[in-house]
C-alpha positions in Angstrom: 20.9 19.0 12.6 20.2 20.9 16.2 23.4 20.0 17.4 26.4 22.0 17.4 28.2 19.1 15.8 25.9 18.9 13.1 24.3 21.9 11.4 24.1 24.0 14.5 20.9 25.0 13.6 19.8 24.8 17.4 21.7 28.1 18.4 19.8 30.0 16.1 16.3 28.8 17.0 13.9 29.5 19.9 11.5 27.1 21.7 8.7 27.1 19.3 10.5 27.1 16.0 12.8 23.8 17.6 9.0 22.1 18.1 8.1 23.0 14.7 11.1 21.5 13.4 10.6 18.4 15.5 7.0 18.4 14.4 7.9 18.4 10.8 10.7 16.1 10.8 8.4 13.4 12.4 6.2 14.3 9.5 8.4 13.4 7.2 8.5 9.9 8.6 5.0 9.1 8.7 4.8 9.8 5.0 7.9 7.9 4.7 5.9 4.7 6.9 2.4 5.3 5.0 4.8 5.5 1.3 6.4 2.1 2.3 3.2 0.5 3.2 1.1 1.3 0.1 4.1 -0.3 -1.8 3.9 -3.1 0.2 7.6 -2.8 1.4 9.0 -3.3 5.0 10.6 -0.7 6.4 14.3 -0.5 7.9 13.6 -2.1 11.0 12.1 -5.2 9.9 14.6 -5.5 6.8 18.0 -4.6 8.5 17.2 -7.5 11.0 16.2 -10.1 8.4 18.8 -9.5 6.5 21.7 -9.4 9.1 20.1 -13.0 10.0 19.3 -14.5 7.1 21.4 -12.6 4.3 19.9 -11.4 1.1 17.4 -13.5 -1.1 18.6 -15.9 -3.8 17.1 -15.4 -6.9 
């Protein structure tokens, strides 16, 4: 998103607003991590893995 092969958005923004950004994007994932684990559910690294090894579930 930063990138200027993304968005660009880094051009535009100064030191504290690209922490800011940083800070709330890794935000976003530890809701994302608390969501999955309330569920119960694994989360993308355990399931891409166990799946790539042992294919999807029968049933």
């Amino acid at each position: 998103m930063l990138a200027a092969w993304g968005l660009g958005l880094g051009k535009h923004l100064g030191s504290a607003t690209m922490a800011l950004f940083a800070f709330a994007v890794w935000l976003v994932t530890v809701a994302g991590a608390y969501a999955l684990e309330r569920d119960g559910r694994r989360g993308p690294a355990e399931t891409v893995p166990r799946r790539l090894m042992y294919g999807r579930r029968a049933g």
